[in-house]
C-alpha positions as CSV (number, residue, x, y, z in Angstrom):
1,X,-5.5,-89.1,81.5
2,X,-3.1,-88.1,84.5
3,X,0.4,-88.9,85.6
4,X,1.4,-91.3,87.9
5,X,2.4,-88.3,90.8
6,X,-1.6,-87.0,89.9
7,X,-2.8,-90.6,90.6
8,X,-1.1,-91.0,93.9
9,X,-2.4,-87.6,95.3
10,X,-6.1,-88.4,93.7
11,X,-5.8,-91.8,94.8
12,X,-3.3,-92.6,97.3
13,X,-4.4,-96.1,98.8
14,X,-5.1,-97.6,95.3
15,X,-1.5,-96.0,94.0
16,X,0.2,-97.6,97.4
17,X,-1.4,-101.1,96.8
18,X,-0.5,-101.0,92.8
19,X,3.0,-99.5,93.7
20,X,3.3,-102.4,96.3
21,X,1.9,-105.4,93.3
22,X,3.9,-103.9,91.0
23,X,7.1,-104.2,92.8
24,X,6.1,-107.1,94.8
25,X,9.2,-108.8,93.7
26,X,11.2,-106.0,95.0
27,X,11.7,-104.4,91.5
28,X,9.3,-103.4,89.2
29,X,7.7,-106.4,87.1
30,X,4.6,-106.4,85.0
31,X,3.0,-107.4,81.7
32,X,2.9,-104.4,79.2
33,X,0.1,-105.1,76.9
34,X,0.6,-102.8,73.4
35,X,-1.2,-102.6,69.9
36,X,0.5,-104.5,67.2
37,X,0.0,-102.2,63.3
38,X,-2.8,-104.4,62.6
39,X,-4.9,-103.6,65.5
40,X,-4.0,-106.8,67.6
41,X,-2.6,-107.4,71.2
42,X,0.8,-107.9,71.6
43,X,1.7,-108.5,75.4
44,X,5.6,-108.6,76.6
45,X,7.0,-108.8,80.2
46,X,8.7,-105.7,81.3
47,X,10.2,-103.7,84.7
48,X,8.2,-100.6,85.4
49,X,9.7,-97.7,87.2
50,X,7.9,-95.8,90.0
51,X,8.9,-92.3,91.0
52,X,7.2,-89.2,92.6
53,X,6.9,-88.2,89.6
54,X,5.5,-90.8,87.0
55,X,5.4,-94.5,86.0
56,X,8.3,-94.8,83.5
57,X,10.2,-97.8,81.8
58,X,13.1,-98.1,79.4
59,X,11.9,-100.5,76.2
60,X,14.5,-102.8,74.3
61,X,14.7,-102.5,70.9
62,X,11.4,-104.8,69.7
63,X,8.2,-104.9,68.5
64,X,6.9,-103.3,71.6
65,X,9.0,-100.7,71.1
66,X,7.7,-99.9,68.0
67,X,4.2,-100.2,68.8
68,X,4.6,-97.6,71.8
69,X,6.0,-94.9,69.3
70,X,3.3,-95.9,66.7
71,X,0.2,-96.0,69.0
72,X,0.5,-95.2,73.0
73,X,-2.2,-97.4,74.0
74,X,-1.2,-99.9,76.9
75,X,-2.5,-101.9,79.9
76,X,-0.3,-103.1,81.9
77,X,-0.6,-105.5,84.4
78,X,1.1,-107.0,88.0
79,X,3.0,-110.3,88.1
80,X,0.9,-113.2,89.5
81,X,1.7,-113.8,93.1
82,X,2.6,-116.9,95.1
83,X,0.4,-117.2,97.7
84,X,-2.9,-115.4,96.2
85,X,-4.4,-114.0,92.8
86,X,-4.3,-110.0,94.1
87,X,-3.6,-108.2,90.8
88,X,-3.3,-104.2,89.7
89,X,-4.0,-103.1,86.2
90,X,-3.6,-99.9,84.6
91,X,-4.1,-98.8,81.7
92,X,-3.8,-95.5,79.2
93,X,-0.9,-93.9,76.6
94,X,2.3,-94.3,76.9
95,X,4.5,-91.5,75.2
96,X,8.5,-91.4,74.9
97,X,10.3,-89.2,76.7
98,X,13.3,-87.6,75.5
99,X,14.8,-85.2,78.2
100,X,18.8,-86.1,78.8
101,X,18.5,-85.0,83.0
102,X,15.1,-87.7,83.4
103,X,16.8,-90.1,81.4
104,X,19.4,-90.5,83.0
105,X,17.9,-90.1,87.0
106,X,15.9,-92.4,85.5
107,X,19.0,-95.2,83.7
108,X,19.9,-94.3,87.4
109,X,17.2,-95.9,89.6
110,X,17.1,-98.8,87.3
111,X,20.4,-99.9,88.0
112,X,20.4,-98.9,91.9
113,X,16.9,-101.0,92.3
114,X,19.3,-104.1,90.1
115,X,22.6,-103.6,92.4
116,X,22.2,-107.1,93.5
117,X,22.1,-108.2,90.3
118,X,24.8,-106.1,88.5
119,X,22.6,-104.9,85.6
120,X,24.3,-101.9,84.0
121,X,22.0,-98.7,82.9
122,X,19.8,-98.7,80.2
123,X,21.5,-98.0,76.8
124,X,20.9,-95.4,74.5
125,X,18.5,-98.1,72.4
126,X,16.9,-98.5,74.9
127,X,13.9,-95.8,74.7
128,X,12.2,-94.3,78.2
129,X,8.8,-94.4,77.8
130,X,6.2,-92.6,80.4
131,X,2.8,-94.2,81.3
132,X,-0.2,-91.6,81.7
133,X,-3.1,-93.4,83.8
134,X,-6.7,-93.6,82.4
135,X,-7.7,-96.3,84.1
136,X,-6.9,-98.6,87.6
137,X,-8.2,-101.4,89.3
138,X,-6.9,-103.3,92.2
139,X,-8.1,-106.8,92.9
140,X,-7.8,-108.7,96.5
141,X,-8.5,-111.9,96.6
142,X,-8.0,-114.7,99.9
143,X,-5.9,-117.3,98.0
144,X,-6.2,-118.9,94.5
145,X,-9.6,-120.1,93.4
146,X,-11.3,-116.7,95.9
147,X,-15.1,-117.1,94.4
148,X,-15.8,-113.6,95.2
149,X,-12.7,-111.5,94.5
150,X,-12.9,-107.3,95.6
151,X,-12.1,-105.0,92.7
152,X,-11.7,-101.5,92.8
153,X,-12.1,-99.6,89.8
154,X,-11.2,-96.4,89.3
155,X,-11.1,-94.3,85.6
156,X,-9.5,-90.4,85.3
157,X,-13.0,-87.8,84.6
């Protein structure tokens, strides 16, 4: 399992396309897949954060919440687009982070990528949570219905 910054210099072209599906929308969006208590899926919209350093997001209060302190295992996956079915998964453990100075650079870029839309920073409830990357693929595809989509896979040693 690696970081984010680790992906990016092992795997730059795969980490550019991701970073580009993820934030297609022109802030972070994706579907956080976690593991409920009793083993099961729970899956959740949510806004992931990119930086040099790490894939990041701030979690509401919620079951998902919960479920990342409990058991770090996620996938995450891109928004569907418009015009095509292109997709990036990841997928790994998630662990909280608790350092004031990232926090808040962090409560920071969330609002500054939100400025059109006046969203304050996160609040203190709100708990920042850092994705480490076991797994990646990238899908391109030439419009909806593509018979013979292009994945690249890629999986940490």
């Amino acid at each position: 399992m690696i970081s984010w910054s680790d992906f990016n210099t092992r795997q730059p072209e795969l980490a550019r396309s991701g970073a580009g599906l993820l934030y297609h929308f022109g802030v972070g969006l994706a579907f956080l897949a976690t593991v409920r208590a009793d083993g099961g899926p729970r899956l959740h919209p949510m806004c992931p954060l990119l930086t040099d350093t790490g894939l990041y997001a701030f979690i509401v209060p919620s079951p998902k919440q919960r479920d990342l302190h409990r058991d770090g295992r996620y996938a995450m996956h891109s928004f569907p687009l418009e015009d095509n079915e292109d997709a990036f998964y990841l997928s790994g453990v998630a662990s909280h982070v608790s350092h004031r100075q990232t926090r808040e650079r962090l409560a920071r870029q969330f609002a500054d990528e939100r400025s059109d839309f006046a969203v304050p920073p996160p609040d203190e409830e709100q708990h920042l949570f850092e994705f480490q990357v076991q797994a990646a693929m990238l899908t391109r595809t030439t419009g909806h219905g593509d018979p013979r989509p292009q994945h690249t896979i890629w999986r940490s040693a």
